[in-house]
N, C-alpha and C positions, 0 to 999 in steps of 0.2 A: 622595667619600670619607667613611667614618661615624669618629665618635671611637672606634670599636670594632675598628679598625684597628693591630695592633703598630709601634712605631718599624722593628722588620726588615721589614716588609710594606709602611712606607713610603717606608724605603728603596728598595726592590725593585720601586718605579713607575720610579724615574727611572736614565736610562743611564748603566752604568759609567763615559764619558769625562768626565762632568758633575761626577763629584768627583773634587776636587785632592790633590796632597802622598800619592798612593798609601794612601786613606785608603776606606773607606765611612762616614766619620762626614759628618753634612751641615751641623755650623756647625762654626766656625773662626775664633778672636779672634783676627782678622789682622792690624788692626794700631793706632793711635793717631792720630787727627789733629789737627797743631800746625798756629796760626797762629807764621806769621814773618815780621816785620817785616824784618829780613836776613836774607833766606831765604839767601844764598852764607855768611855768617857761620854760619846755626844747620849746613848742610852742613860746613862746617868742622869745628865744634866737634864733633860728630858722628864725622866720618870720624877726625878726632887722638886721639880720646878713647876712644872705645868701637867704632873699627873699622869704622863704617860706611859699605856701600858703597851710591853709587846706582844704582837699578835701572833707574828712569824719569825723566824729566824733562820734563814737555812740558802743553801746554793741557789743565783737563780741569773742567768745572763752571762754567767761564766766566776762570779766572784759573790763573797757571804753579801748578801743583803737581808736587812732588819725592816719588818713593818710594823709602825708603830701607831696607835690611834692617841690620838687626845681630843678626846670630847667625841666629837661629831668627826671631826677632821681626822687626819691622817700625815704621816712622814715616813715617807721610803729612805733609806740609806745604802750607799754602796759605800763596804767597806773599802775606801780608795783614796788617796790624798786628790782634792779640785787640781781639776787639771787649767780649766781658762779664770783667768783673775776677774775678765772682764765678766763672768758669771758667777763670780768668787765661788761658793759650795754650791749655788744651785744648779741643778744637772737638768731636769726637765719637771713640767706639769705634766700629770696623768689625769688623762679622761678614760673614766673606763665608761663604752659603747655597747648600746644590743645592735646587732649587725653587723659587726667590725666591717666583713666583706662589699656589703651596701655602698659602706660608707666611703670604702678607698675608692668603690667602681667612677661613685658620684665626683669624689675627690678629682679624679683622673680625668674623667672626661670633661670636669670643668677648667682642662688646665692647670692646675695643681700641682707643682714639683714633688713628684715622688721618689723619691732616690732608690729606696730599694721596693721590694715585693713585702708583702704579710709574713710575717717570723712566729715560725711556732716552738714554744718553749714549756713544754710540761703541760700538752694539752689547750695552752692560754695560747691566744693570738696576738699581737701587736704589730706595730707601723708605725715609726719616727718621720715626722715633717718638722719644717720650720715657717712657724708664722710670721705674721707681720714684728720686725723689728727685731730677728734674732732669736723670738723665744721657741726652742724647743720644746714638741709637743710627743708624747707619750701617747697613740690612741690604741687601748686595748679592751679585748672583752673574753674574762676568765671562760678557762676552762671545765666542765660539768664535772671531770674526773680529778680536780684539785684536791686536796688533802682538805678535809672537815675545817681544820682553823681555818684554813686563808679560803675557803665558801663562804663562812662565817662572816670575815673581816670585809671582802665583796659583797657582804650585804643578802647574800642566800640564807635563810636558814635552817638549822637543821638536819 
């Protein structure tokens, strides 16, 4: 692909079912992710408070994480005590991508600190960077053989 390439013409490599939420945009600030030291408590306060439901709940990165939706939005949880204060519970933003692949090559060859390679975990791809100012970014794009809820909750449906 050349930089001389339009964002609609890059859209227009990759197949319709690959973007979510009946969308052709290809990022998507899906969602926030919290450590929780009582992850059943921070669910609580969540679902009393502001209505949120869980979507998932199950193994994923090596330890239980909960996806939770509220409204429109979304809250990832790693059942885990914060580990940097200076980020007190939050762990990263997730962007979930159509292209993941695309997007590291572009990434890289513009320079871009990539620390590690594309991680694949149940099908799902991701890629941890660090943007401007420390914030930790989450870039992933689910995998077609996920489990029904969490297609669902990715915005596929059906």
């Amino acid at each position: 692909m050349t930089n001389s390439m339009t964002q609609h013409e890059l859209e227009a490599t990759f197949e319709p079912e690959r973007f979510p939420y009946g969308s052709s945009r290809r990022y998507h600030l899906q969602h926030i992710h919290l450590f929780a030291s009582d992850l059943d408590k921070s669910i609580a306060f969540y679902t009393t408070w502001f209505d949120g439901e869980v979507a998932w709940d199950g193994a994923y990165a090596g330890s239980r994480n909960v996806f939770m939706k509220i409204g429109l939005g979304a809250l990832h949880f790693y059942e885990q005590q914060p580990r940097d204060l200076g980020r007190n519970a939050v762990h990263h933003l997730g962007i979930q991508v159509v292209g993941l692949e695309d997007l590291y090559d572009r990434m890289g060859n513009a320079g871009i600190e990539l620390r590690k390679p594309i991680q694949d975990s149940n099908g799902s791809k991701y890629f941890m960077l660090e943007a401007p100012d420390g914030v930790l970014l989450e870039l992933f794009e689910p995998g077609a053989d996920r489990e029904k809820e969490a297609r669902n909750y990715y915005g596929f449906p059906g």
